[in-house]
C-alpha positions in Angstrom: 4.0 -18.8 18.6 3.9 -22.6 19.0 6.9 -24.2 17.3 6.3 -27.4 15.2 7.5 -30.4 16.5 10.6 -31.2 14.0 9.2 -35.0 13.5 6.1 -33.3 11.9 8.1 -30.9 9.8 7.1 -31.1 5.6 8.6 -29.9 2.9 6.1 -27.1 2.9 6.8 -25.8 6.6 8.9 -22.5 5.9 12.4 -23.7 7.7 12.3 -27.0 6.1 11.2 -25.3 2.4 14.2 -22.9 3.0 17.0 -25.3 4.2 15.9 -27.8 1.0 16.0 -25.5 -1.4 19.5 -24.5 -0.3 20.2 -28.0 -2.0 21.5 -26.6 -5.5 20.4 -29.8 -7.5 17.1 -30.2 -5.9 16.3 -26.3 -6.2 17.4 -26.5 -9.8 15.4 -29.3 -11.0 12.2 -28.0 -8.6 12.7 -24.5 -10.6 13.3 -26.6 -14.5 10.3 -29.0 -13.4 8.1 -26.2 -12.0 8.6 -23.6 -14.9 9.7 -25.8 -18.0 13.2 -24.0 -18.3 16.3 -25.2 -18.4 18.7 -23.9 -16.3 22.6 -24.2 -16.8 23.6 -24.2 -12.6 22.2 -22.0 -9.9 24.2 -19.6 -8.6 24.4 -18.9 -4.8 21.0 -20.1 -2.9 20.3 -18.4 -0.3 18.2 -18.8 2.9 15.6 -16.1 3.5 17.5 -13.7 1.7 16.5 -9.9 3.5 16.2 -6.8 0.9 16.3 -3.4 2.8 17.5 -0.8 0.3 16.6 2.3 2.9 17.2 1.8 6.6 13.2 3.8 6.6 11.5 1.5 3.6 9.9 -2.0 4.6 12.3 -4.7 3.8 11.6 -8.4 2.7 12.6 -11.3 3.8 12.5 -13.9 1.0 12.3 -17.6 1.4 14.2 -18.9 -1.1 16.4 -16.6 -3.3 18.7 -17.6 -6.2 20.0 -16.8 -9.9 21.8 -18.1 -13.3 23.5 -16.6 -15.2 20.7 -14.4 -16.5 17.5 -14.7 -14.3 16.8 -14.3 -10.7 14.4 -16.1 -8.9 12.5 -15.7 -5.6 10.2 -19.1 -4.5 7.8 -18.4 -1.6 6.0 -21.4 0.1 2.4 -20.4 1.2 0.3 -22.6 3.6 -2.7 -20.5 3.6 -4.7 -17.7 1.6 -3.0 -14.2 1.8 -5.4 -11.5 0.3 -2.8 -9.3 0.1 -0.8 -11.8 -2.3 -1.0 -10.2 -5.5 0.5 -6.9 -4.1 3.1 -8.7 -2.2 4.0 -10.1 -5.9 4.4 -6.8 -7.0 6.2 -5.5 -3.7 8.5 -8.2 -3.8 9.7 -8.0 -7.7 10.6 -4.4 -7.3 12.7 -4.9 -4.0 14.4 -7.9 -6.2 15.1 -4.8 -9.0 16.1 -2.2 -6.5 18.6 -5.1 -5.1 20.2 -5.4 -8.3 20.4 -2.1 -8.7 21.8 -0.9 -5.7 25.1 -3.5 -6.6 25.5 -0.8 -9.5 24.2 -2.2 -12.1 22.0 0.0 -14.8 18.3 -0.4 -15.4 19.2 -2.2 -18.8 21.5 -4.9 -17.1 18.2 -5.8 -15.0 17.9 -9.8 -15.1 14.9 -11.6 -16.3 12.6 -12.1 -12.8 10.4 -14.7 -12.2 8.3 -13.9 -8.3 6.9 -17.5 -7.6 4.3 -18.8 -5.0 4.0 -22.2 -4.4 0.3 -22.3 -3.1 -1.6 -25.2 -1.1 -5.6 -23.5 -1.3 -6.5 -21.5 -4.6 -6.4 -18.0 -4.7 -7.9 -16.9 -7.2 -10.5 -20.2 -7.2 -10.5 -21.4 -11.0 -9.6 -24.4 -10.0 -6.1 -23.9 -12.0 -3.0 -25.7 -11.2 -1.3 -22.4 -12.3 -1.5 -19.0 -12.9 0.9 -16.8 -14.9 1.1 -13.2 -15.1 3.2 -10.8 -17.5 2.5 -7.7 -18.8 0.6 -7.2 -21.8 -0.8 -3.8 -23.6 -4.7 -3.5 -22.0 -5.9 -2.3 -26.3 -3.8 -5.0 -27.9 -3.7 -8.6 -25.4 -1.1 -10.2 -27.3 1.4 -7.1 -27.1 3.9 -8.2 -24.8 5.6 -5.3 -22.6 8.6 -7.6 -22.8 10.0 -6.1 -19.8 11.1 -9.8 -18.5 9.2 -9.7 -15.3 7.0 -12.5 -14.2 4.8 -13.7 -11.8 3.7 -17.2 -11.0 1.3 -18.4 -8.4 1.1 -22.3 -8.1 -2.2 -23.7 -6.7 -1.4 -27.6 -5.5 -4.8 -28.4 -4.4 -5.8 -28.5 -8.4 -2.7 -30.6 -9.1 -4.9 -33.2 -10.8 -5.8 -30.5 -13.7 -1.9 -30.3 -14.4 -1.1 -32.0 -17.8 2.8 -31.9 -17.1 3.5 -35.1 -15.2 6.8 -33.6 -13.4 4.5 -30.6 -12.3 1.8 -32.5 -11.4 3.7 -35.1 -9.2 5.5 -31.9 -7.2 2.2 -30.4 -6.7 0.9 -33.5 -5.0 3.4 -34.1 -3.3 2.9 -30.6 -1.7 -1.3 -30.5 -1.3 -0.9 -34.2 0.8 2.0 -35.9 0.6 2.1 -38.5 -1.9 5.0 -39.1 -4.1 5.4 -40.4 -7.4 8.1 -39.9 -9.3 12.0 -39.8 -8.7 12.0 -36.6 -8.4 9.5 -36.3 -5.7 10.9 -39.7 -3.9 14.4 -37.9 -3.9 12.9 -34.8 -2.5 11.1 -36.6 0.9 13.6 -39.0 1.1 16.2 -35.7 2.0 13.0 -33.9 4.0 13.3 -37.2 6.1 17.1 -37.5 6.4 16.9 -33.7 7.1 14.9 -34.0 9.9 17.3 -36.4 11.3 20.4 -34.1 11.2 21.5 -32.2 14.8 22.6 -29.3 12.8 19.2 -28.9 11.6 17.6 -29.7 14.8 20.3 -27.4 16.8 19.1 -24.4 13.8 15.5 -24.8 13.9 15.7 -24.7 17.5 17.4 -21.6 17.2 15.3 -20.0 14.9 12.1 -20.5 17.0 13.4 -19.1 19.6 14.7 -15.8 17.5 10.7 -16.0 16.2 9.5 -16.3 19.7 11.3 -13.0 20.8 10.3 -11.1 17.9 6.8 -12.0 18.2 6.9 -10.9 21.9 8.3 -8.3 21.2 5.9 -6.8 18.7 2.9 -7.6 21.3 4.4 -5.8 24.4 5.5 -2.8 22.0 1.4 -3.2 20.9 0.5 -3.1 24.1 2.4 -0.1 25.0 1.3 2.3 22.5 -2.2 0.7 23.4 -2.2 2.4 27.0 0.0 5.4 25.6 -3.1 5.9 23.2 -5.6 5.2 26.3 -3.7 7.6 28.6 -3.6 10.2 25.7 -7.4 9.8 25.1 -8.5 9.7 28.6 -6.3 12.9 29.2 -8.2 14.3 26.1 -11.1 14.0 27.9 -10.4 15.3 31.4 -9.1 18.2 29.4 -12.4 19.0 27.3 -14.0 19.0 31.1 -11.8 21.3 32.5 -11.8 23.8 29.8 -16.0 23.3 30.1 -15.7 24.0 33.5 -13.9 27.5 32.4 -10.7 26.2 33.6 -7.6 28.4 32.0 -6.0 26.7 28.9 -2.3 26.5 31.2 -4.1 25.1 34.3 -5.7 22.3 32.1 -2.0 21.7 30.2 -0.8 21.3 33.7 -3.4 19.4 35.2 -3.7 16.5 31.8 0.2 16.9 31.2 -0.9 18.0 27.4 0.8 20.5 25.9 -0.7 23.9 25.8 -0.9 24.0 22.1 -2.8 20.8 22.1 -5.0 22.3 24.6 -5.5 25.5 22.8 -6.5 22.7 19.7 -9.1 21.5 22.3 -10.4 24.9 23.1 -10.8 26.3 20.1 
């Protein structure tokens, strides 16, 4: 992993996207602008919020995280295509669910969710600035489920189709850049003073780093159960040999260090 020089940072690099969005004001009118709400205050932002109900299930790790009164919202920046995106919607809005559940809440005080990605390319390649999904009944289209869970996936390259000009100035500003509105001025005018600050230089520092090791970790732990799988096949091998050879089953457990059941497996 090559860490960013800071003075390149955007709005859309992940760190940056996370520690702005821990602004309350600015993540409160991005979320009004973005989704045409209003909201009365946000409630506890939170920087790359992690959801692991079961110490065995895959956790999340959410990039921006916060709630009203009523609603809980989770905003993830995306810089390039993920095909996997519409099941990570889907992954990520039941881990938000379980999370309210597990703080002992019952199904019927669920919130209202709203799983958002805030795209740069087009997924889905329409040409759309955005694309909303909520349930409906598959027989009927305009039966809503009503079960108060959406998903919202922004595409800023097409931010030229958007008729809203609040939206449309925040998805520029994201595809290159370019800022037009108070809003958006506001917004790079903090990226810029945020890049300045030794706190955030001192934590992005830090958080490269913690990347670094994790991602160094996960390839020398890949390339260990690489050879452990090479040593296991090539002792697969020797053993079909020795057993051709008419070798007994516990000389060829001894000789390959398989077990004898495996080799047993083998012979028969």
């Amino acid at each position: 992993m090559k860490l960013k020089p800071i003075e390149e940072l955007t709005f859309t690099d992940d760190f940056m996207f996370g520690r702005i969005m821990q602004n309350a004001e600015i993540c409160q009118g991005f979320l009004e602008r973005m989704l045409e709400i209003k909201i009365e205050r946000i409630e506890y932002p939170e920087l790359q919020k992690s959801i692991s109900p079961h110490y065995q299930s895959k956790g999340i790790r959410l990039d921006v995280y916060v709630q009203d009164s009523n609603r809980v919202f989770d905003i993830e920046i995306q810089n390039s295509l993920d095909e996997n995106l519409p099941k990570r919607t889907r992954y990520y809005q039941s881990m938000m669910d379980i999370d309210l559940l597990l703080k002992g809440k019952n199904y019927t005080e669920l919130k209202e969710s709203f799983v958002i990605f805030i795209c740069k390319k087009d997924f889905f390649g329409f040409n759309l600035p955005c694309y909303s999904f909520s349930n409906t009944c598959k027989e009927k289209p305009d039966l809503f489920l009503q079960d108060e869970a959406h998903k919202i996936i922004f595409n800023a390259s097409a931010f030229k189709q958007e008729k809203n000009v609040e939206k449309k100035s925040i998805l520029e500003y994201i595809n290159d850049r370019t800022s037009t509105t108070d809003f958006t001025n506001k917004l790079n005018s903090l990226v810029e003073k945020t890049k300045l600050s030794e706190i955030f230089r001192g934590d992005y520092m830090a958080w490269g780093l913690a990347e670094f090791d994790a991602e160094r970790r996960g390839y020398k732990e890949g390339v260990a159960v690489g050879i452990s799988q090479g040593s296991q096949q090539k002792a697969i091998e020797a053993a079909k040999k020795l057993l051709n050879f008419g070798d007994s089953i516990e000389k060829v457990a001894q000789v390959t260090e398989l077990s004898v059941d495996e080799v047993k497996a083998l012979a028969e």
